[in-house]
N, C-alpha and C positions, 0 to 999 in steps of 0.2 A: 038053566042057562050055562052056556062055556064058560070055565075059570079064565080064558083067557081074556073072552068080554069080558066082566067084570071088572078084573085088572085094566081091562085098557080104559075103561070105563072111568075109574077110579085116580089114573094118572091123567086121564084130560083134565078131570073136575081139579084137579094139582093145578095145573099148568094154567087151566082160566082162572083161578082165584089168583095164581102171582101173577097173570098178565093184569090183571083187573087193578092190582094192588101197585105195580109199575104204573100202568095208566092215571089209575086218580094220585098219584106220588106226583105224575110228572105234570100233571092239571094245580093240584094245591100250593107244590113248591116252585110257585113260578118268579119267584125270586134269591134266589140260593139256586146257583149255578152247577154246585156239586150236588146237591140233591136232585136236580132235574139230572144232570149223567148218571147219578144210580139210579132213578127212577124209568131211565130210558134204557139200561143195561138188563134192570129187570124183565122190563118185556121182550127183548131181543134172546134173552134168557132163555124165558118161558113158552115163545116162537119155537126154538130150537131145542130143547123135552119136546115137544109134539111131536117133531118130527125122529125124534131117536126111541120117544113110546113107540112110536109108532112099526118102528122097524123091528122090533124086538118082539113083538108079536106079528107082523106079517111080512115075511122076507123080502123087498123092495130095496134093494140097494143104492138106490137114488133118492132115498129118505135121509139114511145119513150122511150123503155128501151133501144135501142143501141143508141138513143143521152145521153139518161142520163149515160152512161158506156160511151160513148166519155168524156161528160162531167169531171167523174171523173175521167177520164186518164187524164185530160187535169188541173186537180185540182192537183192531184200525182204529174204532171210534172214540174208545176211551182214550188213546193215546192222541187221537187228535185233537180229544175235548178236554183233557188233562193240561198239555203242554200250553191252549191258550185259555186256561183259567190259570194258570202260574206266569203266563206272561202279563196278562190282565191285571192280575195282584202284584208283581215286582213293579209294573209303571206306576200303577194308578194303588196301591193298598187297599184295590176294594175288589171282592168277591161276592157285592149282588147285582141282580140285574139291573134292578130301577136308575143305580149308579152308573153303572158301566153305559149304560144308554143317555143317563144326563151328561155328563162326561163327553160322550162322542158328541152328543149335539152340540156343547157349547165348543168345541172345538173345531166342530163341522161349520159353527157361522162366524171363527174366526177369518 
């Protein structure tokens, strides 16, 4: 076999075990708001290794522009999902979800 299969062979099985490992992160901690954004980071992550394995063994210059455009979705998001879990916690002093959603409702049938 090619060393280069192998290699690329070798960095998918990477990149699926953290996508795997993001996904059941962001299925289990479905309450810890910050653990679902790093568990959503991780897959966006490991999206984007595919796509930069991927260029490094076969020259496709349109591989690394769509990891680098994962990338900065993946830079947008944190800061957007950062700045309203820190506003969420200065109103209300709570950083999980089950709260954050009792909270809105009883406020929503004021």
């Amino acid at each position: 076999m090619n060393k280069d299969f192998i290699i690329l062979i070798l960095y998918l099985d990477y990149t699926s075990i953290l996508f795997i490992l993001g996904f059941c992160g962001l299925i289990i901690n479905r309450r810890n708001i910050l653990l679902m954004l790093i568990s959503l980071e991780i897959t966006f992550f490991a999206s984007a290794l595919n796509f930069v394995f991927l260029c490094t063994i076969l020259p496709i210059f349109g591989s690394v522009v769509y990891g680098l455009l994962i990338l900065l979705i993946v830079i947008i998001d944190t800061v957007f999902g950062l700045s309203l879990v820190l506003f969420c916690y200065r109103s209300s002093k709570v950083s999980t979800l089950n709260t954050l959603c009792a909270n809105y409702k009883k406020n929503k049938g004021d």
